[in-house]
C-alpha positions as protocol buffer text, in pm:
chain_id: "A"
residue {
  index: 1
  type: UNK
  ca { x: -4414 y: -7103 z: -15185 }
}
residue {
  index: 2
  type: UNK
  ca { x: -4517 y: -7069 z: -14851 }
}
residue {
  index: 3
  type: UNK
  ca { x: -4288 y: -6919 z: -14544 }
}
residue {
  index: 4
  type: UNK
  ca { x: -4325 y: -6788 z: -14222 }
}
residue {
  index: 5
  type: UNK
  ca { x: -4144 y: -6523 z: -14284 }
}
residue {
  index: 6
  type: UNK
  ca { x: -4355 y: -6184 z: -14296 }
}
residue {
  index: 7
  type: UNK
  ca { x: -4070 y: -6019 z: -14483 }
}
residue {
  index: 8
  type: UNK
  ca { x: -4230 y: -5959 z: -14833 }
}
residue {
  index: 9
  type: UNK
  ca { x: -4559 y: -5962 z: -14796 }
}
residue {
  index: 10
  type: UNK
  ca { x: -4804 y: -5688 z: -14860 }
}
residue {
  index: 11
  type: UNK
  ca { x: -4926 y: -5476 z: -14524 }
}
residue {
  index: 12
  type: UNK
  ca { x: -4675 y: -5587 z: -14288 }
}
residue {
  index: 13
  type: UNK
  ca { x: -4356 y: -5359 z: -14239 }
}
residue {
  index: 14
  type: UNK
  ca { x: -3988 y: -5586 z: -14213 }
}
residue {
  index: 15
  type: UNK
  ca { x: -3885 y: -5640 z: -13920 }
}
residue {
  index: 16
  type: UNK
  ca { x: -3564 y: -5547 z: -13789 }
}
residue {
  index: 17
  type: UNK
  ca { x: -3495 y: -5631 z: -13453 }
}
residue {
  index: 18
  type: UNK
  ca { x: -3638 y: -5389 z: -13233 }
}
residue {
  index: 19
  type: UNK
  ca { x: -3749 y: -5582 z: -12999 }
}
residue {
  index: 20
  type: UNK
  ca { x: -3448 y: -5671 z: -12796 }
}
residue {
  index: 21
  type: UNK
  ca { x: -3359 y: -5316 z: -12820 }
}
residue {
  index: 22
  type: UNK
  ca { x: -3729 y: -5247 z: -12639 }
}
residue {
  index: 23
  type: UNK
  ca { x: -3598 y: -5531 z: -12369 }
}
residue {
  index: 24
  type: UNK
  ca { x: -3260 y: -5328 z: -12307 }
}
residue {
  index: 25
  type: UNK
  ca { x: -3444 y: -5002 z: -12256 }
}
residue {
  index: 26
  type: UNK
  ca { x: -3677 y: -5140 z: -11997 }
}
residue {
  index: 27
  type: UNK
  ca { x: -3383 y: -5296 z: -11831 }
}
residue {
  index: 28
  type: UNK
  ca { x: -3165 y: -5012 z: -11849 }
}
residue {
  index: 29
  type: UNK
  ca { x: -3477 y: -4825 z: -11699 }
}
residue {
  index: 30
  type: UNK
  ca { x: -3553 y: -5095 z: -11390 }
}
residue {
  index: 31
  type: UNK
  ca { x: -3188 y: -5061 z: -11345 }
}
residue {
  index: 32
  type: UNK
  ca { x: -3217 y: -4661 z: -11304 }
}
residue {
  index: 33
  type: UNK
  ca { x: -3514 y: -4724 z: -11117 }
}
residue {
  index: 34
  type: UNK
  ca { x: -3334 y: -4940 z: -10908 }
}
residue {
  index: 35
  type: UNK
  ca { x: -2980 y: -4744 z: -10901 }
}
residue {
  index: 36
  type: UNK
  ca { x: -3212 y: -4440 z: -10762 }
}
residue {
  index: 37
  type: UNK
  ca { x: -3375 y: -4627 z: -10502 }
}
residue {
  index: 38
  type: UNK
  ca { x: -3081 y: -4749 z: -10421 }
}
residue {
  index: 39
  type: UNK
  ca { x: -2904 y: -4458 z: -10398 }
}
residue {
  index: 40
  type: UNK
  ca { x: -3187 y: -4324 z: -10218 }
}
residue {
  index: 41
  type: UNK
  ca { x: -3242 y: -4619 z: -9956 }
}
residue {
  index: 42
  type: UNK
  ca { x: -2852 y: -4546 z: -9921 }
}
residue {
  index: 43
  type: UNK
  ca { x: -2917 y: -4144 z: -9910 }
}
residue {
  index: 44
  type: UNK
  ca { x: -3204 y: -4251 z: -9612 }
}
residue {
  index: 45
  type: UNK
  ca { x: -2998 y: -4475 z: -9473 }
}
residue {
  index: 46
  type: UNK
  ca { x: -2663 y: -4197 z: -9464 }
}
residue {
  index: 47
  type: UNK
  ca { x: -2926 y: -3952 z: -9339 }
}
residue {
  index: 48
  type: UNK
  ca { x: -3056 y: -4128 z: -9024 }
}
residue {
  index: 49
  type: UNK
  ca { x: -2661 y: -4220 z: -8947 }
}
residue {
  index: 50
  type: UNK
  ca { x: -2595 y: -3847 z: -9007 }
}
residue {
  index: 51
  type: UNK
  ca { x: -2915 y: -3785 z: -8776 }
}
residue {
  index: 52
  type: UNK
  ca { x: -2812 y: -4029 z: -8489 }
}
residue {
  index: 53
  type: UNK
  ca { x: -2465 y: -3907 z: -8493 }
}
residue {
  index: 54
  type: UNK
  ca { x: -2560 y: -3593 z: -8469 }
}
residue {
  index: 55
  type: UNK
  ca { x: -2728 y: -3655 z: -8209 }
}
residue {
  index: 56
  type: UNK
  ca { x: -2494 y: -3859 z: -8001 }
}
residue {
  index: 57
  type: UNK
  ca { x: -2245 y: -3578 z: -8120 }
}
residue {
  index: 58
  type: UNK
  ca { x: -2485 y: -3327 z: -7923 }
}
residue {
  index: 59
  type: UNK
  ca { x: -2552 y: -3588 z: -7620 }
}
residue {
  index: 60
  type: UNK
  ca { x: -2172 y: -3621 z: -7601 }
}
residue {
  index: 61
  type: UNK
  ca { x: -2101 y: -3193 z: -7649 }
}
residue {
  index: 62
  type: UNK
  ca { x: -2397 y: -3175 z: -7360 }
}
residue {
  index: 63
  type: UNK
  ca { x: -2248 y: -3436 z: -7136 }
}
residue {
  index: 64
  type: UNK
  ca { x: -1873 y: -3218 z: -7200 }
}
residue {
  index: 65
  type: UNK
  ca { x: -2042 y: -2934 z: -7090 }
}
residue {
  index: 66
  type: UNK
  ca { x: -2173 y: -3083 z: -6798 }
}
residue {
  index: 67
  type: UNK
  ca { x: -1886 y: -3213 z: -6731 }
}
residue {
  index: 68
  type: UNK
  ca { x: -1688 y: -2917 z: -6755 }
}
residue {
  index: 69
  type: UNK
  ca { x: -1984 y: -2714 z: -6558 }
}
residue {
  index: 70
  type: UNK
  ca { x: -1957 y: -2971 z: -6280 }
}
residue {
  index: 71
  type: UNK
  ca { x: -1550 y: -2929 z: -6282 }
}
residue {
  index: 72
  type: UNK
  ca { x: -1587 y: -2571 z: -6224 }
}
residue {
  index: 73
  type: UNK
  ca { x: -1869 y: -2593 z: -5952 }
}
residue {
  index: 74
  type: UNK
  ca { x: -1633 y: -2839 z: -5788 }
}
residue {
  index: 75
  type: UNK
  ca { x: -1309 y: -2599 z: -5846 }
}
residue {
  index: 76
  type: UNK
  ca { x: -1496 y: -2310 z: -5695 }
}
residue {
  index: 77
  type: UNK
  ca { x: -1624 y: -2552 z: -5425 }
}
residue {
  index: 78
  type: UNK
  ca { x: -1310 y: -2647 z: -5351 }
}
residue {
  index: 79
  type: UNK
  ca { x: -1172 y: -2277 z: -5351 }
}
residue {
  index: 80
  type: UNK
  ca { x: -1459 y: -2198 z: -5088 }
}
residue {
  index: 81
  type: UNK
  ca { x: -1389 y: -2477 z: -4853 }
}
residue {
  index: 82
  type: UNK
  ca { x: -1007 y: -2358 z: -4855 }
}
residue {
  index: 83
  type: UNK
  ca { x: -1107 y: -2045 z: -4797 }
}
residue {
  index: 84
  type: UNK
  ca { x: -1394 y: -2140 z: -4501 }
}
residue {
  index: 85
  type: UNK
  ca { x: -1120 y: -2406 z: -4376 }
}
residue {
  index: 86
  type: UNK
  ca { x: -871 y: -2076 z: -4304 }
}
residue {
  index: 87
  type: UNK
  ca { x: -1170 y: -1867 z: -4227 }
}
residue {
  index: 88
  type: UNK
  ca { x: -1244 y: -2123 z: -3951 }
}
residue {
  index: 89
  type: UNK
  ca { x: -923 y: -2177 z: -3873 }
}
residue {
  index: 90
  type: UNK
  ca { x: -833 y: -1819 z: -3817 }
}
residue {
  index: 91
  type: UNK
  ca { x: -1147 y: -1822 z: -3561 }
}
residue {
  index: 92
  type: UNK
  ca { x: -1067 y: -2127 z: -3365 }
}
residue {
  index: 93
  type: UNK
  ca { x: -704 y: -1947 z: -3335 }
}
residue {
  index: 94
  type: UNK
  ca { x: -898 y: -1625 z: -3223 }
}
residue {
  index: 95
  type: UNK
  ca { x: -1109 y: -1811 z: -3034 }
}
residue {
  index: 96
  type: UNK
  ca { x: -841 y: -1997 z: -2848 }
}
residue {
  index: 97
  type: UNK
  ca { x: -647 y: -1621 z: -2827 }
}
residue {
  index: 98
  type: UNK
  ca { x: -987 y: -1512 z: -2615 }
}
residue {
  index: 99
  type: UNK
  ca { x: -1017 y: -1834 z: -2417 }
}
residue {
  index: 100
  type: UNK
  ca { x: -677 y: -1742 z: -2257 }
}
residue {
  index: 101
  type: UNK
  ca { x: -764 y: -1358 z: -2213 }
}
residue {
  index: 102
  type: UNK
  ca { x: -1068 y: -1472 z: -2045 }
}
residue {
  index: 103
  type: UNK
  ca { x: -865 y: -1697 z: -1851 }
}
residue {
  index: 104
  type: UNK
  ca { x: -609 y: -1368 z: -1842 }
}
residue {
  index: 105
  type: UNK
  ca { x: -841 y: -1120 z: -1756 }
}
residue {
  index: 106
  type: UNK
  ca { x: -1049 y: -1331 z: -1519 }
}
residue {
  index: 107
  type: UNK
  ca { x: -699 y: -1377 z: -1296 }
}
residue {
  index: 108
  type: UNK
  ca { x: -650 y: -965 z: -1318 }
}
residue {
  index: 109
  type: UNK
  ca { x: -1050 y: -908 z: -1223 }
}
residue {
  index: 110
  type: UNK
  ca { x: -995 y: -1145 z: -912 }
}
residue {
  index: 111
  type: UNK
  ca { x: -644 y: -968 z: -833 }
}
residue {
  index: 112
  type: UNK
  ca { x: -818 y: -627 z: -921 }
}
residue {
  index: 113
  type: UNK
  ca { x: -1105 y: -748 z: -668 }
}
residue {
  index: 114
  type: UNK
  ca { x: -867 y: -830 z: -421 }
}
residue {
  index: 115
  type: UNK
  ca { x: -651 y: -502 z: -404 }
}
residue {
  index: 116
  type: UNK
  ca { x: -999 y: -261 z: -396 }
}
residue {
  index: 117
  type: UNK
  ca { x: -1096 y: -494 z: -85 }
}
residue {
  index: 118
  type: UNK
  ca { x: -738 y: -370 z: 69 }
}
residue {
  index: 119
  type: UNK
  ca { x: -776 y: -37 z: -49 }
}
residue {
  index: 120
  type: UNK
  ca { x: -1106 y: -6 z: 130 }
}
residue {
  index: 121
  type: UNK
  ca { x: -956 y: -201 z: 385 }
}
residue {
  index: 122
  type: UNK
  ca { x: -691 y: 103 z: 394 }
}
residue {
  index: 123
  type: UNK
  ca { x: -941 y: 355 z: 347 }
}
residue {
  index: 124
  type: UNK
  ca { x: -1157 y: 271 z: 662 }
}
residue {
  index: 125
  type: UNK
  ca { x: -868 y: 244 z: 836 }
}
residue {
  index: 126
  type: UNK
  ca { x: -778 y: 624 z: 744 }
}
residue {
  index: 127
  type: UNK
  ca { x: -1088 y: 727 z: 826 }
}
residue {
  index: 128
  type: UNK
  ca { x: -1103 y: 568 z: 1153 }
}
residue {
  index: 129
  type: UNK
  ca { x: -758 y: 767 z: 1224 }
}
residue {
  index: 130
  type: UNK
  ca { x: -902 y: 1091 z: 1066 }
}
residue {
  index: 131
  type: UNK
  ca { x: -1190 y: 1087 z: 1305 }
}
residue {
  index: 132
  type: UNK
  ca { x: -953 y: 1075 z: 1584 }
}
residue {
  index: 133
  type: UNK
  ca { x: -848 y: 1447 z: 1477 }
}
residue {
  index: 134
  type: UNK
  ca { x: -1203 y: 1547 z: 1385 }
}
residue {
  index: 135
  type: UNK
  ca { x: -1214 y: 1808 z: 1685 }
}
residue {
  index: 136
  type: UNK
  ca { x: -884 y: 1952 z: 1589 }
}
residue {
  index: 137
  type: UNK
  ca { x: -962 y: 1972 z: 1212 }
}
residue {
  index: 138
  type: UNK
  ca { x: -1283 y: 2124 z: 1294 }
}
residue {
  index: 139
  type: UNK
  ca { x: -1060 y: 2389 z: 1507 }
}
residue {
  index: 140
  type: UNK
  ca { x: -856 y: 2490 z: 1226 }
}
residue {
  index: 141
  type: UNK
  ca { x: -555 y: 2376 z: 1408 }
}
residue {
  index: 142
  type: UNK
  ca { x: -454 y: 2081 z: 1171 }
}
residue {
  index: 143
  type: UNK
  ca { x: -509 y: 1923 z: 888 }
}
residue {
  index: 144
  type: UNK
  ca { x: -482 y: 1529 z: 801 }
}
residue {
  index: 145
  type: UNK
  ca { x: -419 y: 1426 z: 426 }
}
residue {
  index: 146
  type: UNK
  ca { x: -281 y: 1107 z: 259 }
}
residue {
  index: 147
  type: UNK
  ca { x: 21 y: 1168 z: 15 }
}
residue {
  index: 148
  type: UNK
  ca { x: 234 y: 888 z: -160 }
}
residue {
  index: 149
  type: UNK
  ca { x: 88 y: 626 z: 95 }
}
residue {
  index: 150
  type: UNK
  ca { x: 164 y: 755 z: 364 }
}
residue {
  index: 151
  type: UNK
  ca { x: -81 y: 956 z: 625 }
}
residue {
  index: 152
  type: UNK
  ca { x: 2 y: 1293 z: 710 }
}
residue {
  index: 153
  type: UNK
  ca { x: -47 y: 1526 z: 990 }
}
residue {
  index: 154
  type: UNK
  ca { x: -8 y: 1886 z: 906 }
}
residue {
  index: 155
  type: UNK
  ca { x: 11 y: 2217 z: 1150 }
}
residue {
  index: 156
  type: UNK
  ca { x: 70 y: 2558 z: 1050 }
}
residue {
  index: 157
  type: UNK
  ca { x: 398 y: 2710 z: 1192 }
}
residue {
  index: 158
  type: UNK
  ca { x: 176 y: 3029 z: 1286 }
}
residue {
  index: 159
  type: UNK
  ca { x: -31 y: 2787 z: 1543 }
}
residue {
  index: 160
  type: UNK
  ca { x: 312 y: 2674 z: 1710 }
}
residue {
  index: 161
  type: UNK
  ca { x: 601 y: 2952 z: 1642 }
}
residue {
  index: 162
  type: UNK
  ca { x: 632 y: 3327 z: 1653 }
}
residue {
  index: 163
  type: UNK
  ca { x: 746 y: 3423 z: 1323 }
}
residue {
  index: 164
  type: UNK
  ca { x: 1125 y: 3306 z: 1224 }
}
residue {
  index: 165
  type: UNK
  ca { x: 1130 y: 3145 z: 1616 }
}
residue {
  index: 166
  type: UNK
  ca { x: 1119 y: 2752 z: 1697 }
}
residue {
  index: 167
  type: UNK
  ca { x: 1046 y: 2807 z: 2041 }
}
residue {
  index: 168
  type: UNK
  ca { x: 695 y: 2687 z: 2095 }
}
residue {
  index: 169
  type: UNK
  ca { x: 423 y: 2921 z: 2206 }
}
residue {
  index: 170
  type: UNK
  ca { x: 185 y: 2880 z: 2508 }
}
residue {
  index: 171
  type: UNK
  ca { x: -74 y: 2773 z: 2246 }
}
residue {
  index: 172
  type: UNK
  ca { x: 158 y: 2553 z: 2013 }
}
residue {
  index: 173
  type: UNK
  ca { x: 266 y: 2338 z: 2277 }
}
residue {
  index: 174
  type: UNK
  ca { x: -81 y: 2314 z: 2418 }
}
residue {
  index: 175
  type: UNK
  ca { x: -212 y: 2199 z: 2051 }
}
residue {
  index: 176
  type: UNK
  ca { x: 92 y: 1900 z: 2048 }
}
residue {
  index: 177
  type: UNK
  ca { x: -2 y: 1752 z: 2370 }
}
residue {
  index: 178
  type: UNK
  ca { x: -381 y: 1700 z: 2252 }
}
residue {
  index: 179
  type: UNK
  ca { x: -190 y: 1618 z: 1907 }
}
residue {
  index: 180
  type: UNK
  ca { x: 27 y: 1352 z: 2125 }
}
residue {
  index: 181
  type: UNK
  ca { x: -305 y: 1189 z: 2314 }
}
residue {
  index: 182
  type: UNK
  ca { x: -433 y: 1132 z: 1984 }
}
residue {
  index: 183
  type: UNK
  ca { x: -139 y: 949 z: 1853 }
}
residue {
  index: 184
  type: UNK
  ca { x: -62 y: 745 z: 2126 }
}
residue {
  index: 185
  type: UNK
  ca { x: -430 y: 619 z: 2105 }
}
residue {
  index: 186
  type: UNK
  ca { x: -517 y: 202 z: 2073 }
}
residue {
  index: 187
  type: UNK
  ca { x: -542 y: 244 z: 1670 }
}
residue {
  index: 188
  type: UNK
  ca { x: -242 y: 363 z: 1576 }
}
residue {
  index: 189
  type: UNK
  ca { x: 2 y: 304 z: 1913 }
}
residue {
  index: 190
  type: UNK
  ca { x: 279 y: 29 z: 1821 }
}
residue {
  index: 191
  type: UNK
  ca { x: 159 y: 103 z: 1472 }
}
residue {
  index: 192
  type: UNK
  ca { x: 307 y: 378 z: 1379 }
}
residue {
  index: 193
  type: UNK
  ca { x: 666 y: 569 z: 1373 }
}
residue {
  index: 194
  type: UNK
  ca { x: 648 y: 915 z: 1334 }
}
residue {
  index: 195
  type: UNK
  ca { x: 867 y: 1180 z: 1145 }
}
residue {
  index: 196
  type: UNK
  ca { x: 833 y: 1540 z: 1226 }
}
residue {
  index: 197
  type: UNK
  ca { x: 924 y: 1722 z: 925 }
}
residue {
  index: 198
  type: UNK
  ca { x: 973 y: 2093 z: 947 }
}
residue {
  index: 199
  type: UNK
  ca { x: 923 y: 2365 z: 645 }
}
residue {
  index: 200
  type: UNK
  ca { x: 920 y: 2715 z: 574 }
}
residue {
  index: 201
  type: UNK
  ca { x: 858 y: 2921 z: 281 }
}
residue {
  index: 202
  type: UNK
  ca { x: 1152 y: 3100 z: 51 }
}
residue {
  index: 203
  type: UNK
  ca { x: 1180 y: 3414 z: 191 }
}
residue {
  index: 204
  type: UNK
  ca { x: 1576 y: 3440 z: 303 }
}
residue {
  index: 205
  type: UNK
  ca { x: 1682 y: 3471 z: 691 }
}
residue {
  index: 206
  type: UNK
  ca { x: 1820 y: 3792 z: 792 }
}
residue {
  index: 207
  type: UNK
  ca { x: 2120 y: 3673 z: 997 }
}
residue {
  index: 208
  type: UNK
  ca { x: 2235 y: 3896 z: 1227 }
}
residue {
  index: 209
  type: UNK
  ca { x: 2130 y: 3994 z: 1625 }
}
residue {
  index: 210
  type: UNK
  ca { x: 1771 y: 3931 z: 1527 }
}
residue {
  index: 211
  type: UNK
  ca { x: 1749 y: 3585 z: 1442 }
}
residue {
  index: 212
  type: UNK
  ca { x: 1990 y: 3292 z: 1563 }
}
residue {
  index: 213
  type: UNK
  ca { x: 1950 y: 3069 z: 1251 }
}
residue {
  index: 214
  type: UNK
  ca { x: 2201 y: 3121 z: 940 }
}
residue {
  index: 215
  type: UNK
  ca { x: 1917 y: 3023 z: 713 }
}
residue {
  index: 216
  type: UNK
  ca { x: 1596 y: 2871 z: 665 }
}
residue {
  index: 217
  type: UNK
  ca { x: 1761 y: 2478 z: 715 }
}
residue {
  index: 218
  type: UNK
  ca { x: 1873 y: 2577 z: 1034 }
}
residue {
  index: 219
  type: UNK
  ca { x: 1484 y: 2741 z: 1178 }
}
residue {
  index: 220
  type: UNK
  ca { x: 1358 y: 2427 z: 964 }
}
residue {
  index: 221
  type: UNK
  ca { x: 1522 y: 2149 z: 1175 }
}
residue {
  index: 222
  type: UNK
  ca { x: 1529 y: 2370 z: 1492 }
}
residue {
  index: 223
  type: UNK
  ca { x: 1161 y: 2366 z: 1455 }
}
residue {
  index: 224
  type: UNK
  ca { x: 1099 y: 1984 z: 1374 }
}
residue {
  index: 225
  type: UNK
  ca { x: 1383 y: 1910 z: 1664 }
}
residue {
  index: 226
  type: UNK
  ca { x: 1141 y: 2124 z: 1906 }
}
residue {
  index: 227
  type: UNK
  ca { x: 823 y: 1932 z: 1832 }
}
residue {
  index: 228
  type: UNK
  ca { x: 989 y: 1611 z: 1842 }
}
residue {
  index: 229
  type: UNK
  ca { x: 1102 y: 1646 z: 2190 }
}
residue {
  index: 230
  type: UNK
  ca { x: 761 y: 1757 z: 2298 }
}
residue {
  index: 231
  type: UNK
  ca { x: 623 y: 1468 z: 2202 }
}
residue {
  index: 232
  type: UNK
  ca { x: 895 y: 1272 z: 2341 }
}
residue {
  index: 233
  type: UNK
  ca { x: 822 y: 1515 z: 2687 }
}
residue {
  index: 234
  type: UNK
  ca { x: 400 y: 1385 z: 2641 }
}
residue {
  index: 235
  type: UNK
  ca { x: 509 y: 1021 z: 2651 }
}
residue {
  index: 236
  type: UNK
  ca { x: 586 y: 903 z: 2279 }
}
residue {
  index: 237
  type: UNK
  ca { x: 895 y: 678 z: 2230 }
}
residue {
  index: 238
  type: UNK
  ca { x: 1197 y: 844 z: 2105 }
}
residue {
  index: 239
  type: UNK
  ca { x: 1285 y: 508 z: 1939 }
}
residue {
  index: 240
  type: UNK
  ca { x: 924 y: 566 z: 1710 }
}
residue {
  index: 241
  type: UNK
  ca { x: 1049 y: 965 z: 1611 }
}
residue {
  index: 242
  type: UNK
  ca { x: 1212 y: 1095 z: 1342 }
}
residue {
  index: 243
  type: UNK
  ca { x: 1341 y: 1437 z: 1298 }
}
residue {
  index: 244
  type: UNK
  ca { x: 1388 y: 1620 z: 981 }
}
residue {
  index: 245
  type: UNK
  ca { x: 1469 y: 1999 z: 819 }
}
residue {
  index: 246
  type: UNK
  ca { x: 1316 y: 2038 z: 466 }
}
residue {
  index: 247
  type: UNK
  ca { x: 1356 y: 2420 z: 444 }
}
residue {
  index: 248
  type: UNK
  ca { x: 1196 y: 2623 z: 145 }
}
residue {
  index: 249
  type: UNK
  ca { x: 1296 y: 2258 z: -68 }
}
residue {
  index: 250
  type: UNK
  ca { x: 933 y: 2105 z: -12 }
}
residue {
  index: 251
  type: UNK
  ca { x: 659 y: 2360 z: -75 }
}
residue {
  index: 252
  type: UNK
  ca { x: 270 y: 2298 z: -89 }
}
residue {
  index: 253
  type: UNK
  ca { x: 231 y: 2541 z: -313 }
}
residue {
  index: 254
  type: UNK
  ca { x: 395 y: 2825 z: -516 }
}
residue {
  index: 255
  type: UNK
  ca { x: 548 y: 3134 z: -274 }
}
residue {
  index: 256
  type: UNK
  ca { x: 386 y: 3381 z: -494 }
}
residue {
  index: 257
  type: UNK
  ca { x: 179 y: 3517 z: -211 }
}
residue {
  index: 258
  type: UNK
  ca { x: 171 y: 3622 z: 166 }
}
residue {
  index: 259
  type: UNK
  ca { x: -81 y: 3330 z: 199 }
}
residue {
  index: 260
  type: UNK
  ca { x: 114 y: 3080 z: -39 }
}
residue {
  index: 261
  type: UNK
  ca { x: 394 y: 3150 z: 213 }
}
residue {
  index: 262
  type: UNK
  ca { x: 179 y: 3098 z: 524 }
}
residue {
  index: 263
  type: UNK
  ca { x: 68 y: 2775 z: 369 }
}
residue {
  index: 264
  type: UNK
  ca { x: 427 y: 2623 z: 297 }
}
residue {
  index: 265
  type: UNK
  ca { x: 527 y: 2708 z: 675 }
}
residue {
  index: 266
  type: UNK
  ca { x: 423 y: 2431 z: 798 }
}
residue {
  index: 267
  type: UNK
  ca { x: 492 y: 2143 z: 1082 }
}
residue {
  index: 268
  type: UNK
  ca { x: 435 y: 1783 z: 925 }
}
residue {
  index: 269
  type: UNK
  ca { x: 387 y: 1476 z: 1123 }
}
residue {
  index: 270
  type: UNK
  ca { x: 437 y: 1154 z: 896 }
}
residue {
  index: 271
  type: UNK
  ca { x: 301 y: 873 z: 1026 }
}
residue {
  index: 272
  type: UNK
  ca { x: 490 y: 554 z: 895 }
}
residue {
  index: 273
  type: UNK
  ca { x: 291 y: 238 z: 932 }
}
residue {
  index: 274
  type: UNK
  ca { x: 437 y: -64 z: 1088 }
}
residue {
  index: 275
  type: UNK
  ca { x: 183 y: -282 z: 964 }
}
residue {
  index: 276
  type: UNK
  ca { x: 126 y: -448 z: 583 }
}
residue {
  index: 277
  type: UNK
  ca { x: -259 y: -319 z: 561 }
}
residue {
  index: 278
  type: UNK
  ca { x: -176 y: 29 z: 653 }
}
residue {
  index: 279
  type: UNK
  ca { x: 175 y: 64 z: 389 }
}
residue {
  index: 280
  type: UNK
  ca { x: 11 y: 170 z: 68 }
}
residue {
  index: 281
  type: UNK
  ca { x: -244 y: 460 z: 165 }
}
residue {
  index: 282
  type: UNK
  ca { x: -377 y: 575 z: -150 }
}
residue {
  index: 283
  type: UNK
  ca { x: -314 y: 911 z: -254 }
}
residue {
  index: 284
  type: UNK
  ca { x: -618 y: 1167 z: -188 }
}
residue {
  index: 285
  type: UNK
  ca { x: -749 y: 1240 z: -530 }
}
residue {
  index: 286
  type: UNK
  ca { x: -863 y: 1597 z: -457 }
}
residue {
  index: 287
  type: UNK
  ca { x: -466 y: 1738 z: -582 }
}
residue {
  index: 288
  type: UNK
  ca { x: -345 y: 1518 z: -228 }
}
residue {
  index: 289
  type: UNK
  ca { x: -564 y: 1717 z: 8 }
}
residue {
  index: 290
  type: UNK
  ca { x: -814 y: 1590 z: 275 }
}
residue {
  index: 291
  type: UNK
  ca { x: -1065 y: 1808 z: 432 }
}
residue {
  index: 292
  type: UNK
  ca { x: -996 y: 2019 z: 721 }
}
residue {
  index: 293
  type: UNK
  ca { x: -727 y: 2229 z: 614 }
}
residue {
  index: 294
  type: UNK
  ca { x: -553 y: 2486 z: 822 }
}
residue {
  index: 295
  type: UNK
  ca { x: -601 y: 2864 z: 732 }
}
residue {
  index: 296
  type: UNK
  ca { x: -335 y: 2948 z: 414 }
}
């Protein structure tokens, strides 16, 4: 009886189904196959992603940085241009400050400028009057100085008076009538008032039989009194004299010698201008002395 069935005969094993389990084992294996390259594509694909976010992670952190560089240039910037802007500020004040001390001191220069053209203006004019004495300085007979703006004439008692006298001696009154030509000369007539000043040094009067005067006041005035109606005798205005008694109260210089004490005896003339240009006579710089002096 004839089959188709190989079961039974001789040579041929049974079969028993294993080929559908073959079929699931390549299946299950193209499924692995294609579970790992899925997995893998996907792996790939999470990779790149990872790689490009990275990257725009790092783009982004470099950009923050930037940023945040650029922020603090621009903060320190900022802090610099505050600090120029008070900088500059402080300057244009300063600046502005100097302008008007320019201004300032340009106004003083010009006023400075003006008062040394009046104090030359005052000095020629002393020397022009001090050259009007020059032959009576040169004699030793008087001496011309300025002191506290004022011009002064200055004679030792010795040329005029005997010791502890105010009469005038032959010489004395010959000296104060060349002394009167002078002062009524063109340069200083109508300009001038004049106050005769006497002095004397400290040593105390002996009143008594010997001497008239109580003390040295009284032979101080006596003195100036005597000269100033000399001068009044040689043609000077009484209305442009003064008279005046200083005593031992205005000395040159300390009485701590016979020739300190000569020096403080002393007939002054003042001469008191009448005119603007001639008021403030600067002092003489040499301790208030002008050349010529009279023997101390």
């Amino acid at each position: 009886m004839d089959s188709k069935d190989d079961i039974g005969r001789p040579g041929r094993p049974p079969r028993r189904g294993g080929g559908s389990s073959a079929v699931k084992a390549w299946l299950l294996a193209i499924v692995a196959i294609a579970g790992c390259g899925a997995l893998g594509y996907y792996y790939w694909q999470l990779r790149e992603k990872h790689i490009e976010q990275k990257g725009q992670f790092e783009q982004v952190a470099e950009r923050a940085q930037k940023y945040d560089d650029a922020q603090s240039r621009a903060d320190k910037a900022e802090t610099e241009l505050t600090r120029v802007k008070a900088d500059l500020d402080t300057r244009n004040a300063a600046l502005t400050k100097m302008e008007e001390a320019q201004k300032f001191t340009a106004a003083e220069l010009a006023q400075l400028r003006e008062m040394k053209a009046q104090a030359d203006a005052r000095a020629a004019a002393f020397e022009k009057i001090k050259a009007s004495f020059k032959e009576m300085i040169e004699s030793k007979v008087l001496e011309v100085q300025r002191r506290e703006g004022r011009l002064i004439v200055r004679m030792p008692a010795e040329v005029l008076f005997p010791l502890g006298s105010a009469d005038l001696s032959e010489k004395g009154q010959i000296e104060l009538y060349k002394l009167s030509a002078i002062l009524q000369k063109e340069e200083m007539k109508n300009k001038f008032k004049f106050m005769v000043s006497g002095h004397t040094d400290n040593t105390p009067i002996q009143a008594g039989p010997t001497s008239k005067y109580r003390n040295n006041w009284e032979l101080s005035t006596a003195r100036a009194v005597t000269v100033t109606e000399l001068l009044i005798k040689a043609g000077i205005s009484p209305k442009n004299l003064v008279a005046a008694g200083y005593g031992e109260h205005s000395p040159l210089v300390d009485n701590k010698s016979a020739g300190a004490k000569a020096r403080n005896r002393r007939i002054e003339i003042v001469l008191l201008p009448d005119v603007d240009e001639l008021s403030n006579l600067a002092d003489d710089p040499k301790n208030k002395d002008e050349a010529g002096k009279a023997p101390g």
